[in-house]
mmCIF file of the N, C-alpha and C atoms, coordinates in Angstrom:
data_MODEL
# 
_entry.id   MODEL 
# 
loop_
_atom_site.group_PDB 
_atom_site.id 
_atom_site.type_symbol 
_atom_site.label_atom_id 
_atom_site.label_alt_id 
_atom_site.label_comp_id 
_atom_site.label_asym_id 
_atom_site.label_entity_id 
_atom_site.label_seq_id 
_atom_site.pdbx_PDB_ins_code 
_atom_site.Cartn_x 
_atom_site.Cartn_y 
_atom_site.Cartn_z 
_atom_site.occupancy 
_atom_site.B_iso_or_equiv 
_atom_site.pdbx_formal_charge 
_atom_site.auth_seq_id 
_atom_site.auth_comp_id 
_atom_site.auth_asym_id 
_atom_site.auth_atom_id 
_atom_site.pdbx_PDB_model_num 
ATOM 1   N N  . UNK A 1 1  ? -87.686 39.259 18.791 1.00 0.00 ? 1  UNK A N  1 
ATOM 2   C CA . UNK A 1 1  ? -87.002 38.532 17.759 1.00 0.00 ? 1  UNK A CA 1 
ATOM 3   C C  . UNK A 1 1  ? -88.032 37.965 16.794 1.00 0.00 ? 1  UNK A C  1 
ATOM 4   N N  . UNK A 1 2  ? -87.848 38.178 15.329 1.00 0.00 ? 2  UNK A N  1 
ATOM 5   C CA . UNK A 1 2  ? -88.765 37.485 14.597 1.00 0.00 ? 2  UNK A CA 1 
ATOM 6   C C  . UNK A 1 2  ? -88.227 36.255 13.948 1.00 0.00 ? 2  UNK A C  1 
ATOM 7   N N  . UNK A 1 3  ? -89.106 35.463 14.075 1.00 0.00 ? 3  UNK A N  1 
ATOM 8   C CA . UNK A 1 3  ? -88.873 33.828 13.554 1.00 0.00 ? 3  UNK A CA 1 
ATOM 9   C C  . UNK A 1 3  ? -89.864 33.410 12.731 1.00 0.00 ? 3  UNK A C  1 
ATOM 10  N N  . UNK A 1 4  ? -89.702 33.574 11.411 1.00 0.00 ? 4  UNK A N  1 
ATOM 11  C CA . UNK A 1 4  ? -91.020 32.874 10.562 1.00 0.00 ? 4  UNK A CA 1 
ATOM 12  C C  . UNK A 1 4  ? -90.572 32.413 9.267  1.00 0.00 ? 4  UNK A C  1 
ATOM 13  N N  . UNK A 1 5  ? -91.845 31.462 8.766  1.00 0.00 ? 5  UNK A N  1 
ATOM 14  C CA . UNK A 1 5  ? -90.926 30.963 7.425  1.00 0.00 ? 5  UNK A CA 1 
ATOM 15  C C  . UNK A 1 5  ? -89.903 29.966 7.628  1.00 0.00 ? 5  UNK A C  1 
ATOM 16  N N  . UNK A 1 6  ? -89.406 29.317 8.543  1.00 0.00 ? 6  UNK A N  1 
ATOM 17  C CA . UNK A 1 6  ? -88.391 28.238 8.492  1.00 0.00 ? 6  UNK A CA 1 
ATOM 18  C C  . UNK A 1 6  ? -89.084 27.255 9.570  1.00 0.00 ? 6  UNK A C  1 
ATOM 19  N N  . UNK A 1 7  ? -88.627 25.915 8.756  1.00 0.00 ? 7  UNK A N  1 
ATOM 20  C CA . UNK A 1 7  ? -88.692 24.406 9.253  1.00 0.00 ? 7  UNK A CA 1 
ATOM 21  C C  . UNK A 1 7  ? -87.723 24.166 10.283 1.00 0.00 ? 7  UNK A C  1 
ATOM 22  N N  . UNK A 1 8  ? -86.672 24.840 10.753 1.00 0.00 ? 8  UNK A N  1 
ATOM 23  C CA . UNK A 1 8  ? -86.116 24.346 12.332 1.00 0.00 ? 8  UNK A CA 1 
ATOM 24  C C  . UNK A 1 8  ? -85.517 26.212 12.585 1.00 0.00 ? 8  UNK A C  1 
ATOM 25  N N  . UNK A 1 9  ? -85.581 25.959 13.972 1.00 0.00 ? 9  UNK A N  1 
ATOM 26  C CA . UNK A 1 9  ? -84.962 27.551 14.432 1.00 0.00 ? 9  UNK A CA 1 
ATOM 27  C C  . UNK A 1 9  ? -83.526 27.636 13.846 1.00 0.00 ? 9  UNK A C  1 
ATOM 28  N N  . UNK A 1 10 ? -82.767 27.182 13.128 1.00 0.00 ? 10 UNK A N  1 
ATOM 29  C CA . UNK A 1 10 ? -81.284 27.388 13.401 1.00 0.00 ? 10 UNK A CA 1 
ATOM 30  C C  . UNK A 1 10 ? -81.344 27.451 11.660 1.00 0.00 ? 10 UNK A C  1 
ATOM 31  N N  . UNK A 1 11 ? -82.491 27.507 11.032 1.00 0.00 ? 11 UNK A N  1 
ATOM 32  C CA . UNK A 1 11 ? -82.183 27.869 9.390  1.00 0.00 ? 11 UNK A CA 1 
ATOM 33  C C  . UNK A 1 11 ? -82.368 29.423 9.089  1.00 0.00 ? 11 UNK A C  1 
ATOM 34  N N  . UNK A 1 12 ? -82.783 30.018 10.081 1.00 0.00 ? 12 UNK A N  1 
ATOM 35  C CA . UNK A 1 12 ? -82.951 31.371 9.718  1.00 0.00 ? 12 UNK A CA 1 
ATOM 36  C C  . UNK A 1 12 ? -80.985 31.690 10.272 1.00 0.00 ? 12 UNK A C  1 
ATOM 37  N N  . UNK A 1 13 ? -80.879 32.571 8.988  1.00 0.00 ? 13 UNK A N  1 
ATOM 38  C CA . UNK A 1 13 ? -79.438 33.311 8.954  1.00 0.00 ? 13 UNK A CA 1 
ATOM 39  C C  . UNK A 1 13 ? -79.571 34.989 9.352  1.00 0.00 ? 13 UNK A C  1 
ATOM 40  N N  . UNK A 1 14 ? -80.843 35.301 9.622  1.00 0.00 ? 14 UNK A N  1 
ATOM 41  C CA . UNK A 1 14 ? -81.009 36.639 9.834  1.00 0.00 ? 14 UNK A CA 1 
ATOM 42  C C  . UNK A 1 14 ? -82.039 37.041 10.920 1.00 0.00 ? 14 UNK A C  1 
ATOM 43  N N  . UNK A 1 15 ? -81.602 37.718 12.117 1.00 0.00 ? 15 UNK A N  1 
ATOM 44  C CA . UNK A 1 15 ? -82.819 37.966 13.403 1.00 0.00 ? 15 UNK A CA 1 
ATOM 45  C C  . UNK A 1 15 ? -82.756 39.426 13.306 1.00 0.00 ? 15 UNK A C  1 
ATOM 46  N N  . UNK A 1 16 ? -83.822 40.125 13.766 1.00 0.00 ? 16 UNK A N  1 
ATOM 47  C CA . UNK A 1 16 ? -83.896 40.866 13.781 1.00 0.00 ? 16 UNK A CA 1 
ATOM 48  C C  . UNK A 1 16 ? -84.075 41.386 15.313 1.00 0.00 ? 16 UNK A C  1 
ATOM 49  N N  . UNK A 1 17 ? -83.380 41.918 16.193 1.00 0.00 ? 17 UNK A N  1 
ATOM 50  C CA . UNK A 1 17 ? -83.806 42.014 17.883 1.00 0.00 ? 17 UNK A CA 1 
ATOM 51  C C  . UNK A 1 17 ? -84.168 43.053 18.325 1.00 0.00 ? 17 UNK A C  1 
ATOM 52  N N  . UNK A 1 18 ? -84.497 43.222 19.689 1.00 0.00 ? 18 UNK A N  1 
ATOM 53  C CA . UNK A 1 18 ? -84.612 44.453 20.006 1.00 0.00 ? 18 UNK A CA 1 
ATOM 54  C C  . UNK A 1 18 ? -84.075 44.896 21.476 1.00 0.00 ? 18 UNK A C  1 
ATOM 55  N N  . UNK A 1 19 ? -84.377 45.892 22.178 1.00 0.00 ? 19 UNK A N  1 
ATOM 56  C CA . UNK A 1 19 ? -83.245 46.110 23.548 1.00 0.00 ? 19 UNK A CA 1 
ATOM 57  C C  . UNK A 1 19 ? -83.659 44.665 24.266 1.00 0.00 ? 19 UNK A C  1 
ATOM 58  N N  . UNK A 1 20 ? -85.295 44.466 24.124 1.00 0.00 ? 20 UNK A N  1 
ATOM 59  C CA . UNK A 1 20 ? -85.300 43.330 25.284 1.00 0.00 ? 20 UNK A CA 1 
ATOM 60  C C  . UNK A 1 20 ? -84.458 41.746 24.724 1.00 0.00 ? 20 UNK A C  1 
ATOM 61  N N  . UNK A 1 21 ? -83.908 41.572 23.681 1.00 0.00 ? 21 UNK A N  1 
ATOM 62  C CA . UNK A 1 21 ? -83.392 40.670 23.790 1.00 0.00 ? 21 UNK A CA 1 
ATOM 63  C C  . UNK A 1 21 ? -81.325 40.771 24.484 1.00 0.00 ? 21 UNK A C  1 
ATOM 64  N N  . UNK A 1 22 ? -81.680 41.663 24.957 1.00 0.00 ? 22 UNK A N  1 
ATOM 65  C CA . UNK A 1 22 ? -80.645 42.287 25.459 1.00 0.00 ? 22 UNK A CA 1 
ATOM 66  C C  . UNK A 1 22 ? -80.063 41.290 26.536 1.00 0.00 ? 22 UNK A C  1 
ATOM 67  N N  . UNK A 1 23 ? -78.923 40.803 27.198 1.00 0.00 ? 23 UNK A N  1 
ATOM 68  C CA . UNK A 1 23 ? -77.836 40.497 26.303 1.00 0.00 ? 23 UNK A CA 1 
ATOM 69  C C  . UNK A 1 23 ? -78.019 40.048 25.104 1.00 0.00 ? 23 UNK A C  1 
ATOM 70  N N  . UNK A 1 24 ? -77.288 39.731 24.042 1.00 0.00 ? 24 UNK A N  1 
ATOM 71  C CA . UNK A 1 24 ? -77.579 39.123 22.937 1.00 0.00 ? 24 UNK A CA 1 
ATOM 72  C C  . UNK A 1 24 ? -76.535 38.054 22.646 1.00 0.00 ? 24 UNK A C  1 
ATOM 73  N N  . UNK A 1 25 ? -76.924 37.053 22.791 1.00 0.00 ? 25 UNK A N  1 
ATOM 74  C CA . UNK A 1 25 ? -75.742 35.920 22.607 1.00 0.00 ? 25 UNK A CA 1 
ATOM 75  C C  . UNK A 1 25 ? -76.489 35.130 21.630 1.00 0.00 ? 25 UNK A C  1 
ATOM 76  N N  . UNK A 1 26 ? -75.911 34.488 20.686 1.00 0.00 ? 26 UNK A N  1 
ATOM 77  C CA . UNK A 1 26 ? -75.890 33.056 19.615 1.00 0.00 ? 26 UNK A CA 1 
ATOM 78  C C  . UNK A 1 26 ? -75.104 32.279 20.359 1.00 0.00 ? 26 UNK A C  1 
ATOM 79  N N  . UNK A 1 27 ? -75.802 30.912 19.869 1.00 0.00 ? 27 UNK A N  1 
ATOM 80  C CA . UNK A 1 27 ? -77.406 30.670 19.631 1.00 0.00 ? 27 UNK A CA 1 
ATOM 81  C C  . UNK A 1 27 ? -78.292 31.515 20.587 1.00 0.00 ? 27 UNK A C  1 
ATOM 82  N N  . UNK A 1 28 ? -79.249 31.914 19.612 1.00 0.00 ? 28 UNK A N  1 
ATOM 83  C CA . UNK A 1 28 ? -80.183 32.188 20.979 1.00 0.00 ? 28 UNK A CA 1 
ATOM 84  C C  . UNK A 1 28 ? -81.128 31.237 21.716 1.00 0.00 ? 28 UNK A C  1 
ATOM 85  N N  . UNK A 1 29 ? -81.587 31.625 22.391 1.00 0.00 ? 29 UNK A N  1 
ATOM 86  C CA . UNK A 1 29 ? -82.536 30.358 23.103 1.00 0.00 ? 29 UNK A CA 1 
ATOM 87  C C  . UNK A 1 29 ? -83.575 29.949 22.223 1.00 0.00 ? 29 UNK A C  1 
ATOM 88  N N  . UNK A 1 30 ? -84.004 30.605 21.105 1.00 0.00 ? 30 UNK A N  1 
ATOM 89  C CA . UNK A 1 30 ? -85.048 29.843 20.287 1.00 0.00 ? 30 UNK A CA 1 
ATOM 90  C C  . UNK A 1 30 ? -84.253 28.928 19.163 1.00 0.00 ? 30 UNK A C  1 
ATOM 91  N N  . UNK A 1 31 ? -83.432 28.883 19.450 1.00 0.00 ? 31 UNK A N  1 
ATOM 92  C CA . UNK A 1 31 ? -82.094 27.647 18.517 1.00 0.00 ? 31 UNK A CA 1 
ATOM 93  C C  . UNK A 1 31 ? -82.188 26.661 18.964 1.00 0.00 ? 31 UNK A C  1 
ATOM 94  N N  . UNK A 1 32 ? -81.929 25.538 17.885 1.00 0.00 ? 32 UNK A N  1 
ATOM 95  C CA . UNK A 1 32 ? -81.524 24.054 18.283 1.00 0.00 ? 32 UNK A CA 1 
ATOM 96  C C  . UNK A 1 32 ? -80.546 24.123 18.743 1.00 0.00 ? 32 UNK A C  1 
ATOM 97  N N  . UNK A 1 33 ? -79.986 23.515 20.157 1.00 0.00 ? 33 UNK A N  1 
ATOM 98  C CA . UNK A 1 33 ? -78.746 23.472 20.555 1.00 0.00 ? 33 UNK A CA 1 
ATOM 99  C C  . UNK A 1 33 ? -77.805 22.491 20.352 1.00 0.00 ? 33 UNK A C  1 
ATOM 100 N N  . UNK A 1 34 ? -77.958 21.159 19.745 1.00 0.00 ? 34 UNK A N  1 
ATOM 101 C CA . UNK A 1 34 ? -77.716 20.230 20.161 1.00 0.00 ? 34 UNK A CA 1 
ATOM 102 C C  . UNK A 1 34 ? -76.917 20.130 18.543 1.00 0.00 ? 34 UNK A C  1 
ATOM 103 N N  . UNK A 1 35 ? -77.385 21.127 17.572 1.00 0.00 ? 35 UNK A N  1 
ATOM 104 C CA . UNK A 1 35 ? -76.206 21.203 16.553 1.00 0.00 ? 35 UNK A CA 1 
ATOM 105 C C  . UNK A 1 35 ? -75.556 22.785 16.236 1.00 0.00 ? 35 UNK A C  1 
ATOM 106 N N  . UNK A 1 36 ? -75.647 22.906 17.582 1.00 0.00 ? 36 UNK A N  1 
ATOM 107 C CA . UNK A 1 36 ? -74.838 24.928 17.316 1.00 0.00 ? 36 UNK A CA 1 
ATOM 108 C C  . UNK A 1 36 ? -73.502 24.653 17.846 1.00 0.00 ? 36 UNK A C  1 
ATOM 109 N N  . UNK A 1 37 ? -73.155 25.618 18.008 1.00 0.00 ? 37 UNK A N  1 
ATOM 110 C CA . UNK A 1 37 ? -71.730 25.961 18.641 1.00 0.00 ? 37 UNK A CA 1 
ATOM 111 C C  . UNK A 1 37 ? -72.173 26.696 19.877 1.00 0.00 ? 37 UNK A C  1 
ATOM 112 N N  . UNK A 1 38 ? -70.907 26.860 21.180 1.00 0.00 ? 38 UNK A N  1 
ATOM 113 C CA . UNK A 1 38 ? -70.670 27.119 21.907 1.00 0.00 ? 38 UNK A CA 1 
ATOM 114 C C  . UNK A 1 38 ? -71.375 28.686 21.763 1.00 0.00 ? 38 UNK A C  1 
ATOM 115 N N  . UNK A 1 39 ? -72.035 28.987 22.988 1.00 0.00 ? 39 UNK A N  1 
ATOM 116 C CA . UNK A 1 39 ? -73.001 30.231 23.526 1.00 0.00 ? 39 UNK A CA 1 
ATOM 117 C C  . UNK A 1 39 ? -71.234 31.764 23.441 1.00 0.00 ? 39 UNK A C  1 
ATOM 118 N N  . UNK A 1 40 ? -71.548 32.610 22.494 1.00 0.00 ? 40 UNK A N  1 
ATOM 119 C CA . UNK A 1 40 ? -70.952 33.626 21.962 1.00 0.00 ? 40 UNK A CA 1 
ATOM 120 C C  . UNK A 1 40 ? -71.578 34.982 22.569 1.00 0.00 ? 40 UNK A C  1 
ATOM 121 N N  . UNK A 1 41 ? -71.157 35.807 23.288 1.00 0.00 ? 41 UNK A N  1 
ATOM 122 C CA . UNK A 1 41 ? -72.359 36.720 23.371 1.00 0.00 ? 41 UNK A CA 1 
ATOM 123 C C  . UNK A 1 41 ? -71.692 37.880 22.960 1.00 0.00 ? 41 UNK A C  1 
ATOM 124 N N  . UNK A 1 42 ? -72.637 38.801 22.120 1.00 0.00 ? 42 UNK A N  1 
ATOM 125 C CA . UNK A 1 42 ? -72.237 39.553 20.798 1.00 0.00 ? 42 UNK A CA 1 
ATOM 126 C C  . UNK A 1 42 ? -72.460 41.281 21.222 1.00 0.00 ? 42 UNK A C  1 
ATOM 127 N N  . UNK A 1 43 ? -71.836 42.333 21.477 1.00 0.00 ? 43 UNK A N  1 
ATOM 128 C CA . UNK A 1 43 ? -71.972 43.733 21.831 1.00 0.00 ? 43 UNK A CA 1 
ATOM 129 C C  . UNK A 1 43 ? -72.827 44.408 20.428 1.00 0.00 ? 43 UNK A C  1 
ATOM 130 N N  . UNK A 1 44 ? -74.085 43.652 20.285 1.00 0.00 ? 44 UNK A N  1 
ATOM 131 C CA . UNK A 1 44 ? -74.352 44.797 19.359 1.00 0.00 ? 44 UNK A CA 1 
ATOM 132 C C  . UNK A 1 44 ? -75.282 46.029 19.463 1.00 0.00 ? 44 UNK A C  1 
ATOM 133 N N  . UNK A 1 45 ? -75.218 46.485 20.736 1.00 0.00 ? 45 UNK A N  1 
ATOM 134 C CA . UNK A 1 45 ? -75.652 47.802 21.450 1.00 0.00 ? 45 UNK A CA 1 
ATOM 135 C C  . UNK A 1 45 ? -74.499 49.114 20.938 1.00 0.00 ? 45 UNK A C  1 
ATOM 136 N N  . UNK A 1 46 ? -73.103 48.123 20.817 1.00 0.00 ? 46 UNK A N  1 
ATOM 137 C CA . UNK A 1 46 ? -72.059 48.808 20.530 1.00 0.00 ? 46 UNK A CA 1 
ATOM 138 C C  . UNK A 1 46 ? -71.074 48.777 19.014 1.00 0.00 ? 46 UNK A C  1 
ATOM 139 N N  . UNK A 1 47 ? -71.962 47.901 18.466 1.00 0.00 ? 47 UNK A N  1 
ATOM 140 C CA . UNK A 1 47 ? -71.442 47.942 17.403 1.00 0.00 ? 47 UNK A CA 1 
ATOM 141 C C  . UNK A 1 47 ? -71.973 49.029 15.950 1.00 0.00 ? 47 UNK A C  1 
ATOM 142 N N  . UNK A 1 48 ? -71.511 49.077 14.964 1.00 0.00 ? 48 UNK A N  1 
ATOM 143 C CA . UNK A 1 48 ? -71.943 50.078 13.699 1.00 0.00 ? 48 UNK A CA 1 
ATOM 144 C C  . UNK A 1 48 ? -73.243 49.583 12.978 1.00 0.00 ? 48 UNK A C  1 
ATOM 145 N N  . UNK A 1 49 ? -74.340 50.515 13.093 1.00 0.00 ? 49 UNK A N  1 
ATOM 146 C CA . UNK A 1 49 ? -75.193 50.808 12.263 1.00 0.00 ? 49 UNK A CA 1 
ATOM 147 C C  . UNK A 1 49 ? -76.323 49.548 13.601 1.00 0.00 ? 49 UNK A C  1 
ATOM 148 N N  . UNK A 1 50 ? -75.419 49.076 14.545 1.00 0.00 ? 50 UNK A N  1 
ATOM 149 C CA . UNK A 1 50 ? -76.838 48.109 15.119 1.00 0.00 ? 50 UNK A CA 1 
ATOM 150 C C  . UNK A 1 50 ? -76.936 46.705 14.275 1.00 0.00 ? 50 UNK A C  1 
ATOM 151 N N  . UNK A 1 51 ? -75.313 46.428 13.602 1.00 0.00 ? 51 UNK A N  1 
ATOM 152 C CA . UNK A 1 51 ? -74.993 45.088 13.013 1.00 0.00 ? 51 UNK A CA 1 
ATOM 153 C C  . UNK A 1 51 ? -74.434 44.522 13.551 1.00 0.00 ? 51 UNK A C  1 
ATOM 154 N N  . UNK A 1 52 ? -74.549 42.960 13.996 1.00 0.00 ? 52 UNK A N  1 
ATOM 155 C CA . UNK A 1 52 ? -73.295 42.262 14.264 1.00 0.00 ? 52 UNK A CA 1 
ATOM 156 C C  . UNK A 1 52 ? -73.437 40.933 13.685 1.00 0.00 ? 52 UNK A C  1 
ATOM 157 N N  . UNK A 1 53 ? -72.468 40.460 13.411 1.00 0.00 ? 53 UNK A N  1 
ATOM 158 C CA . UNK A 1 53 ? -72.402 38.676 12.945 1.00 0.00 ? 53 UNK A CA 1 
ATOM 159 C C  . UNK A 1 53 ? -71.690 37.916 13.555 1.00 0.00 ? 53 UNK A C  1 
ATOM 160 N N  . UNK A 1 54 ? -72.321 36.499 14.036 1.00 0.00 ? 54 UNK A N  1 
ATOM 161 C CA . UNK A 1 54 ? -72.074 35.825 14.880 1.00 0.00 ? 54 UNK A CA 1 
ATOM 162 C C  . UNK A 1 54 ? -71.001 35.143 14.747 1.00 0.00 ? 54 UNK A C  1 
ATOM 163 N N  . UNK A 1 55 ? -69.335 35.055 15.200 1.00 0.00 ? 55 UNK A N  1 
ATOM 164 C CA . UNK A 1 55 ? -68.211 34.462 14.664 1.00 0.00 ? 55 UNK A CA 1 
ATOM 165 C C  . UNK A 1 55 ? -68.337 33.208 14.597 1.00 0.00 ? 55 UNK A C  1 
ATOM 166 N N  . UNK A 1 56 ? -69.266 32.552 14.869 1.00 0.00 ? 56 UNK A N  1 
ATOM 167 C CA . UNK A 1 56 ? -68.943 31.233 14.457 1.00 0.00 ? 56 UNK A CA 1 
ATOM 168 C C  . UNK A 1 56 ? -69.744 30.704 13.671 1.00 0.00 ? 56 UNK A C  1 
ATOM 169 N N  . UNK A 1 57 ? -70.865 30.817 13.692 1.00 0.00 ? 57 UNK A N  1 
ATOM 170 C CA . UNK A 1 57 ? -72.138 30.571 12.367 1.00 0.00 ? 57 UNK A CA 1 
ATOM 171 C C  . UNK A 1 57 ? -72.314 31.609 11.347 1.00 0.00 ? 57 UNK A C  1 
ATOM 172 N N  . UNK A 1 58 ? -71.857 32.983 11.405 1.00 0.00 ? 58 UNK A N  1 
ATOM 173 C CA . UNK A 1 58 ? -72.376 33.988 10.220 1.00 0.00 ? 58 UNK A CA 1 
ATOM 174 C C  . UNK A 1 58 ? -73.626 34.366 10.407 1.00 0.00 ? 58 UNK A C  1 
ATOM 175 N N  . UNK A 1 59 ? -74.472 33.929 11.155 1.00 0.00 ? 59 UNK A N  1 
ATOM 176 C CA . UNK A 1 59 ? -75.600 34.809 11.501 1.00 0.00 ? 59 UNK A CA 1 
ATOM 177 C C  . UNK A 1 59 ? -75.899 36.251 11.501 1.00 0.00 ? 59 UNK A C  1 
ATOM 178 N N  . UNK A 1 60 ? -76.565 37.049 11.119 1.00 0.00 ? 60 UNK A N  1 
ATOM 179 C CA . UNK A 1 60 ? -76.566 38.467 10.863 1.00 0.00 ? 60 UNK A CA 1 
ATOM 180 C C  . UNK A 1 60 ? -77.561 38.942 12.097 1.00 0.00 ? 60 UNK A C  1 
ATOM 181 N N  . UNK A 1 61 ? -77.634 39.704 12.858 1.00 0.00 ? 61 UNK A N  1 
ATOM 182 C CA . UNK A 1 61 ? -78.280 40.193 14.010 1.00 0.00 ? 61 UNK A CA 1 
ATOM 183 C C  . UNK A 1 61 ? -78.521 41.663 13.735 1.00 0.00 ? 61 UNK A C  1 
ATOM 184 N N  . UNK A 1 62 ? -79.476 42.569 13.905 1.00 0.00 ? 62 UNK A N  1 
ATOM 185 C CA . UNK A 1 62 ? -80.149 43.502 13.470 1.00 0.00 ? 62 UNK A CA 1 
ATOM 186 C C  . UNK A 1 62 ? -80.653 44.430 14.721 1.00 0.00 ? 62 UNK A C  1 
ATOM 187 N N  . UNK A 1 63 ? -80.135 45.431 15.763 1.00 0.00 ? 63 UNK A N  1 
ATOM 188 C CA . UNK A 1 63 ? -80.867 45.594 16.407 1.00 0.00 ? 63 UNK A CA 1 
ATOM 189 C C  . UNK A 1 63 ? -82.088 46.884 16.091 1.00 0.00 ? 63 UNK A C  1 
ATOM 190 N N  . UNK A 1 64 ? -82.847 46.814 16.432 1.00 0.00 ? 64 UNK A N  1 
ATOM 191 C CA . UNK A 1 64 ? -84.132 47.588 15.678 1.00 0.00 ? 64 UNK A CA 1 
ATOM 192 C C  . UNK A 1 64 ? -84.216 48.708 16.765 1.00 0.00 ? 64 UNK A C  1 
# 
């Protein structure tokens, strides 16, 4: 997962992952938890093009 360029983990709107972050749930563990929402975990092994967005924040997830 890449994280760079932002002042708290939960301002980046875009991750980029790979199999090892496999399951893939938002927040992820490099997130502030204490202002996210409830742990979501997202099929994007199975989803189109290797996109998914997180239903409750809009987060964009990328698997590479």
């Amino acid at each position: 997962m890449v994280h760079t360029g932002t002042a708290t983990p939960n301002e980046l709107k875009q991750y980029e992952v790979t199999k090892k972050d496999l399951p893939l749930h938002c927040p992820t563990p490099n997130m502030s938890l204490w202002n996210s929402h409830p742990r979501v975990f997202l099929p994007i092994e199975q989803a189109t093009e290797g996109k998914i967005k997180c239903p409750y924040c809009g987060t964009d997830y990328h698997l590479s």
